[in-house]
Residue frames relative to the residue before (quaternion, step in Angstrom):
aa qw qx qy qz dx dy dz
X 1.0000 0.0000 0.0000 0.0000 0.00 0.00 0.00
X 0.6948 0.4320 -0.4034 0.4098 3.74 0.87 -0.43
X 0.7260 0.3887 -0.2806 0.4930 3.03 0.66 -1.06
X 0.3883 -0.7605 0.4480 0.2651 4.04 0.91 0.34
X 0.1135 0.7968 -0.5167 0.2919 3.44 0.75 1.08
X 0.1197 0.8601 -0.4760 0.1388 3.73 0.07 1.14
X 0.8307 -0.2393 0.2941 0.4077 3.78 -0.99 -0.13
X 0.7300 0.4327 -0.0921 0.5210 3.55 -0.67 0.35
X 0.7345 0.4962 -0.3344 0.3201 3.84 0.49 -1.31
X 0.3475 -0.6973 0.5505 0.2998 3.39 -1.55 -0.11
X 0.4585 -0.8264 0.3254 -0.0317 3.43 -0.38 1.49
X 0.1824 0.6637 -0.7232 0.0566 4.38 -0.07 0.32
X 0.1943 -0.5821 0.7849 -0.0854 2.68 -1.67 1.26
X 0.0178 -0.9014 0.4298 0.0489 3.21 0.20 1.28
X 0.7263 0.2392 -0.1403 0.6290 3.64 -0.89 0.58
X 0.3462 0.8138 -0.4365 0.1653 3.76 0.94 0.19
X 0.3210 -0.6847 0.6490 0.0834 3.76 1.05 0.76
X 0.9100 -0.1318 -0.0896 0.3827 3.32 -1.86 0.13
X 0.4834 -0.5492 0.5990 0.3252 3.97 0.83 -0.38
X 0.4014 0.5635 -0.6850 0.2284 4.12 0.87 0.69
X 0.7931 0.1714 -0.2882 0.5085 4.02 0.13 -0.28
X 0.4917 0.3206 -0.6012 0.5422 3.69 0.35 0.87
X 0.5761 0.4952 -0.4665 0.4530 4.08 0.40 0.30
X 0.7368 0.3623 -0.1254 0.5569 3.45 1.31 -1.28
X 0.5189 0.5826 -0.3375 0.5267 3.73 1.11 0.46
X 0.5897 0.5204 -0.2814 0.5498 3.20 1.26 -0.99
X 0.5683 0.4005 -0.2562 0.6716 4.13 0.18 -0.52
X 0.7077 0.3720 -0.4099 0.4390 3.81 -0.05 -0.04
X 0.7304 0.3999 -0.2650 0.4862 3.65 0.74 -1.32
X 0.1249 -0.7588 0.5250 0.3646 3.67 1.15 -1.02
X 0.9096 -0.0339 0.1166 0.3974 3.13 -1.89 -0.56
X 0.8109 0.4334 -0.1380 0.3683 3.49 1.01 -1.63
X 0.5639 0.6053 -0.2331 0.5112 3.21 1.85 -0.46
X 0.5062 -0.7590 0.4070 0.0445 3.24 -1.47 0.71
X 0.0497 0.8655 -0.4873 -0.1053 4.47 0.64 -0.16
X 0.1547 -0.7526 0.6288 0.1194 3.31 -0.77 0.71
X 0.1513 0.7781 -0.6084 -0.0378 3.53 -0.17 0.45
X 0.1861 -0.8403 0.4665 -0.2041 3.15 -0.59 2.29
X 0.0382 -0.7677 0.6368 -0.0599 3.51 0.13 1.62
X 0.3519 -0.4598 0.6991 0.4194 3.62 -1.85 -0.09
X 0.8586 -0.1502 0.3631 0.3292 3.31 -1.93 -0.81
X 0.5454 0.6959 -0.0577 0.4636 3.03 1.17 -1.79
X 0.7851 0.2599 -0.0369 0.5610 3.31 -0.07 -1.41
X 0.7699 0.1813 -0.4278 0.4374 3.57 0.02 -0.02
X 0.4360 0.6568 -0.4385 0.4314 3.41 0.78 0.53
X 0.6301 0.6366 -0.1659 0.4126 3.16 1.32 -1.47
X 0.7656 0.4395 0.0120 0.4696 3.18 1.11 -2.23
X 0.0407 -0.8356 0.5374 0.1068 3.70 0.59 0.49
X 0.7372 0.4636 -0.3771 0.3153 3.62 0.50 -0.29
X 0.1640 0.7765 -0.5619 0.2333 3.98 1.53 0.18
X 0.8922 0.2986 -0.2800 0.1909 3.16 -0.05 -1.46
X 0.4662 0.6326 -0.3577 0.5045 3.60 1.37 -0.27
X 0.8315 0.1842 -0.3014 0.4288 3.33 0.42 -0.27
X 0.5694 0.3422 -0.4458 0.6000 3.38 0.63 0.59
X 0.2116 0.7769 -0.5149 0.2941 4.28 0.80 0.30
X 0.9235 0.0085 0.1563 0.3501 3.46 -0.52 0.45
X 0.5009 -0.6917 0.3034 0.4226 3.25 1.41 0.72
X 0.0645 0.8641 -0.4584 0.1975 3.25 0.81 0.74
X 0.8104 -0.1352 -0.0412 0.5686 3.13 1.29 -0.71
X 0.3092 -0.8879 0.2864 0.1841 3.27 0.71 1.88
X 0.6829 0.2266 -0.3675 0.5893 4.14 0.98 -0.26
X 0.5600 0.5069 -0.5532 0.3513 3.22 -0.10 1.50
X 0.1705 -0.8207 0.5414 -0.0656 3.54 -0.09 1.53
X 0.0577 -0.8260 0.5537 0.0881 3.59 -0.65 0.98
X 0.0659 -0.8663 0.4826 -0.1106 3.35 -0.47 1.05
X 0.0580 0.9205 -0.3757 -0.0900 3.64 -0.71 1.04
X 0.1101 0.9162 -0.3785 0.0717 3.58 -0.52 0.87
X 0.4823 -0.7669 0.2440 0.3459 3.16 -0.42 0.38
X 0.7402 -0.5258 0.2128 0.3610 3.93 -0.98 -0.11
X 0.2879 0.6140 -0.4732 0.5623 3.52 2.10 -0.48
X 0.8695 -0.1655 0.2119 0.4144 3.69 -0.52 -1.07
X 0.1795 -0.7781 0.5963 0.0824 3.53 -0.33 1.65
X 0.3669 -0.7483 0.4867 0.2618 3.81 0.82 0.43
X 0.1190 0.8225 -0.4824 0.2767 3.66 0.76 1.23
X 0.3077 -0.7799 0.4981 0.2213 3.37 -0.41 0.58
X 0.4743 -0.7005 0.3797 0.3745 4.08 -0.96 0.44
X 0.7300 0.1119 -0.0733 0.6703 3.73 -0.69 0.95
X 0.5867 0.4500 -0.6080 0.2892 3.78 -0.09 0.70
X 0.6318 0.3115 -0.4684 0.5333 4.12 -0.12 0.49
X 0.6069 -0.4896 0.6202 -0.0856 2.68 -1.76 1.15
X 0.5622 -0.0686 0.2893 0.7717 4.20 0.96 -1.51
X 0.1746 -0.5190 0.8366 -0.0177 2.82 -2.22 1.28
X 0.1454 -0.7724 0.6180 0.0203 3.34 -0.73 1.10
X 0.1933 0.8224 -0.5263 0.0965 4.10 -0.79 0.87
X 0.0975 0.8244 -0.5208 0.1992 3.19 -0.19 1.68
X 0.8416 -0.0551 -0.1613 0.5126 2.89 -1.30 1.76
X 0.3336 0.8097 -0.2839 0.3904 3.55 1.34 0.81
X 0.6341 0.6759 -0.1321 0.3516 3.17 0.63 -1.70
X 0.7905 0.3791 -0.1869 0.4433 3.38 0.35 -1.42
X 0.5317 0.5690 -0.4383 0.4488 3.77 1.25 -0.17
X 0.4876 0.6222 -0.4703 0.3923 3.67 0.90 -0.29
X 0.7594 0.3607 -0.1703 0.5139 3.27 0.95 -1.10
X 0.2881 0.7733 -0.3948 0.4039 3.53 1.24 0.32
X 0.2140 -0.8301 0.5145 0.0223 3.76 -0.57 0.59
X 0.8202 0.5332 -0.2004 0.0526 3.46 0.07 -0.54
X 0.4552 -0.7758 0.3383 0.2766 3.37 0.37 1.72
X 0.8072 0.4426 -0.1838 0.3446 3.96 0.52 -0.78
X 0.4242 0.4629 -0.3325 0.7037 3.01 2.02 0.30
X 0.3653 -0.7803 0.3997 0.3130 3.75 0.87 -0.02
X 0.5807 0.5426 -0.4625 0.3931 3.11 0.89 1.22
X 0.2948 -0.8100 0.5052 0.0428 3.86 -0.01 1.47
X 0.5509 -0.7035 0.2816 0.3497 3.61 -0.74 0.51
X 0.4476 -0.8042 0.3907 -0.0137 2.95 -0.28 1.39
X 0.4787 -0.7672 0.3933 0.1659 3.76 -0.67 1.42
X 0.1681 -0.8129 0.5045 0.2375 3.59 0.69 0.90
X 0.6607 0.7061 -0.2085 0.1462 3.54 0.17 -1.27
X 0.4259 0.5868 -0.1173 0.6786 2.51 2.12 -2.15
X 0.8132 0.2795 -0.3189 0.3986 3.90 -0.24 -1.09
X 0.4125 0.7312 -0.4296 0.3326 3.95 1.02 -0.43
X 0.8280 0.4325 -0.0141 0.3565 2.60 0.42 -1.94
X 0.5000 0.6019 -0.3809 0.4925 3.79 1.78 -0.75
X 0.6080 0.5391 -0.2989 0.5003 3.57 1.16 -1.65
X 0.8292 0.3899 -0.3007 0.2645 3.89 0.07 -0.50
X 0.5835 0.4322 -0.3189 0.6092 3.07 1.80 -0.74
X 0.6105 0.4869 -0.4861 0.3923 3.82 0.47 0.20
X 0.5741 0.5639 -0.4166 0.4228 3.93 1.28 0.05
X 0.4631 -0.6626 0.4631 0.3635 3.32 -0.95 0.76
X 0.5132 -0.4189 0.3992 0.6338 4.24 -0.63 0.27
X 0.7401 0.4578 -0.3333 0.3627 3.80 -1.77 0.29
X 0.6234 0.6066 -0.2702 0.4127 3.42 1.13 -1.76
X 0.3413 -0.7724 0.5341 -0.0408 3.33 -1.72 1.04
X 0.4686 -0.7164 0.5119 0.0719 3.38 -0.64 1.59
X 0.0029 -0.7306 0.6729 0.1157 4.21 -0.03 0.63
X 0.0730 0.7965 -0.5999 0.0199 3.33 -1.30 0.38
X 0.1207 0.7091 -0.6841 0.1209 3.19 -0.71 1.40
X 0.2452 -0.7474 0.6075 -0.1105 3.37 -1.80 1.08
X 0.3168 -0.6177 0.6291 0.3498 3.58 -1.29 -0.48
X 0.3367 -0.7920 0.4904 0.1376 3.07 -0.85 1.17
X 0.2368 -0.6856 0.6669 0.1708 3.47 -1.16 1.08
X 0.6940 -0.3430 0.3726 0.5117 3.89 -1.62 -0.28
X 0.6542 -0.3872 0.5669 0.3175 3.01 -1.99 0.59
X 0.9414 -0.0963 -0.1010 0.3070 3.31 -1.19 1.03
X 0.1516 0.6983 -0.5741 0.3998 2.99 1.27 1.93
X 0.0122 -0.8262 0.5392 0.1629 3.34 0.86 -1.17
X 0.8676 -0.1095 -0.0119 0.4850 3.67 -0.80 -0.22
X 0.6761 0.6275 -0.2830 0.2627 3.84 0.88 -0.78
X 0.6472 0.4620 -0.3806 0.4720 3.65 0.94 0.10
X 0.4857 0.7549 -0.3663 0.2451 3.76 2.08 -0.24
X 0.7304 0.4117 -0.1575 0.5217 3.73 1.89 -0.17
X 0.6491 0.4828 -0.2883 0.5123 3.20 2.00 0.10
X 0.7552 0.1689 0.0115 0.6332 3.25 0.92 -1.39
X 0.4201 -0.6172 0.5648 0.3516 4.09 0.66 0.56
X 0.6547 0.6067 -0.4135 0.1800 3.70 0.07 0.73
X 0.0496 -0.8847 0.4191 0.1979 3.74 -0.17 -0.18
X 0.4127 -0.6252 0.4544 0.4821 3.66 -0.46 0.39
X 0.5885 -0.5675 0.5071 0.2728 3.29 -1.92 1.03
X 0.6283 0.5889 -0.3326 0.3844 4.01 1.15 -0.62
X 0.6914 0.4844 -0.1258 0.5211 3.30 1.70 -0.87
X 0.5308 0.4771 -0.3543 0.6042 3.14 1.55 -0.01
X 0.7611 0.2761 -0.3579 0.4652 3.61 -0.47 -0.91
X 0.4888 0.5061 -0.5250 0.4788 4.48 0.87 0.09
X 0.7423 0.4640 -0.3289 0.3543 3.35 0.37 -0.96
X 0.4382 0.6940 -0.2299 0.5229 3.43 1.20 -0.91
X 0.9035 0.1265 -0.0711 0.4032 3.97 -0.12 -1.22
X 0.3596 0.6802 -0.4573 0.4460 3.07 2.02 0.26
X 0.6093 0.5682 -0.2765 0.4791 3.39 1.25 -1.54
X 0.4218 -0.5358 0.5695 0.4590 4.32 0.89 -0.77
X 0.5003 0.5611 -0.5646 0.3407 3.62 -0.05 0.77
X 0.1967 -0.7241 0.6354 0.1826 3.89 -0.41 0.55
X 0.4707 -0.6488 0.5777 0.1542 3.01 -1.49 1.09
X 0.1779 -0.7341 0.6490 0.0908 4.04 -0.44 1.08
X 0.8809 -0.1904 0.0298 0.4322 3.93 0.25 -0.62
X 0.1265 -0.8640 0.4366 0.2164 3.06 -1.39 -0.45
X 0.1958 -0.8885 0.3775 0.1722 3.82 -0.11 0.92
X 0.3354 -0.6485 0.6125 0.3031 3.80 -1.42 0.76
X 0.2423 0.8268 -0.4560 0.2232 3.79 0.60 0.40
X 0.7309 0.1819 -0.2071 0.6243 3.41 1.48 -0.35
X 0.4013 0.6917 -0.5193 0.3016 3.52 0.94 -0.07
X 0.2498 -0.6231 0.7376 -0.0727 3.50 -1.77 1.41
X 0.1834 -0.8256 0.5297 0.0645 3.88 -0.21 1.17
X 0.5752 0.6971 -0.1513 0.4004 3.03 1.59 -0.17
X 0.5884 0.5671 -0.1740 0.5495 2.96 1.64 -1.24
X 0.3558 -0.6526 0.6406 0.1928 4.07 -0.41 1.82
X 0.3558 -0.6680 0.6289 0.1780 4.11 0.40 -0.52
X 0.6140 0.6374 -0.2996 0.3563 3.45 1.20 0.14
X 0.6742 0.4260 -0.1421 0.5863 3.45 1.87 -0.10
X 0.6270 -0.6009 0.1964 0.4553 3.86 -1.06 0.92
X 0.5234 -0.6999 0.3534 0.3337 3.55 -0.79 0.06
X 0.8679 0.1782 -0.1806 0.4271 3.09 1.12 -0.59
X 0.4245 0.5618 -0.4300 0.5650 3.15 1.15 1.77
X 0.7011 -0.4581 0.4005 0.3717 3.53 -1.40 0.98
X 0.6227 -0.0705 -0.7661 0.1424 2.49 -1.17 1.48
X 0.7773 0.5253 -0.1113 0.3278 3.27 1.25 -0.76
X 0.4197 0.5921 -0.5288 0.4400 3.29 1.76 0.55
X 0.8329 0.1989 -0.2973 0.4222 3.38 -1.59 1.29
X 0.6648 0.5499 -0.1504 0.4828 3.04 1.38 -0.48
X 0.4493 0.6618 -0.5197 0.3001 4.18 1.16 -0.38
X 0.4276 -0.4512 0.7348 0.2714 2.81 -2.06 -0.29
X 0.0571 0.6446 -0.7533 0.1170 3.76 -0.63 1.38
X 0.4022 -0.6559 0.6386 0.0144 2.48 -2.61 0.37
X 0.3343 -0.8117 0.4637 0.1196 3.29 -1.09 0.93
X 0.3105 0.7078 -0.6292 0.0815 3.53 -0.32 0.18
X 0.1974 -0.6832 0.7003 0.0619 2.97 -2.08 1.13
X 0.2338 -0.7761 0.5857 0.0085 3.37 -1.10 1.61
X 0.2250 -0.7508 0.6096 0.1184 3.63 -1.13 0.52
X 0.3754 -0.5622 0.7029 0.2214 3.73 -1.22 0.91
X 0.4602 -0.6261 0.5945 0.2069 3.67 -1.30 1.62
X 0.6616 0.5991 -0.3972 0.2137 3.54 -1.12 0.12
């Protein structure tokens, strides 16, 4: 409902590891709608359960598709919604022996924006690190400030349309890894919803 994602649309679910909201995207777009669910190498390595749920046409407008960040072979203006949760900060992620090398955000920014159709909308949700951490807690604590996100974002020409406290955890110091006890299930994330001008 925030990110107005209705019947009919064409869907990337980027970085979408196991396919749990490219599964729950599908049932949004229905029959007429489309899901990209768009891992690298990495990530479906990572996400062992992809193929079971996409097994047997199980869910027939769901397309799984892997590639890497040099060239995500996106077409221009073909999605409708780009959908990236708890994602983001891995861009800024480093770490070559986990097989993941440092990675050219911009270059990939800019694929993600020229692959929206004009109008089309950019969801983004994340674990929030501290206000003016910006990018440096994205290889320690999986986290990124929310101020350094929505810059990066309209640097790329996307305008920012809203933003929800719907996941927000006042509790969460931000000061510990995200996806580890104490703080797995438990962060403070952001929402923001961007729009492609046109």
């Amino acid at each position: 409902r925030f990110a107005g994602i209705r019947p009919g649309m064409r869907v990337l679910d980027f970085l979408a590891a196991n396919g749990y909201y490219s599964e729950l995207l599908s049932y949004v777009v229905g029959p007429g709608g489309h899901v990209l669910m768009l891992n690298n190498k990495a990530y479906d390595d990572f996400s062992t359960g992809w193929p079971k749920r996409v097994a047997g046409n199980r869910l027939p407008n769901v397309e799984h598709r892997t590639a890497e960040f040099a060239d995500l072979g996106l077409k221009p203006a073909s999605f409708d919604a780009i959908m990236m949760v708890k994602v983001y900060h891995d861009l800024y992620w480093v770490s070559p022996r986990d097989g993941w090398p440092k990675v050219d955000v911009p270059a990939t920014l800019d694929q993600l924006v020229a692959a929206l159709k004009p109008g089309g909308v950019l969801l983004l949700v994340d674990h929030s690190a501290k206000p003016g951490t910006g990018k440096a807690d994205a290889g320690t604590l999986h986290r990124i400030d929310e101020a350094y996100a929505r810059k990066d974002f309209e640097s790329h020409g996307l305008q920012f349309v809203k933003s929800s406290d719907a996941l927000r955890n006042p509790a969460d110091k931000r000061d510990t890894i995200s996806y580890k006890q104490p703080a797995l299930g438990h962060t403070d994330r952001f929402m923001l919803l961007f729009r492609k001008p046109g």
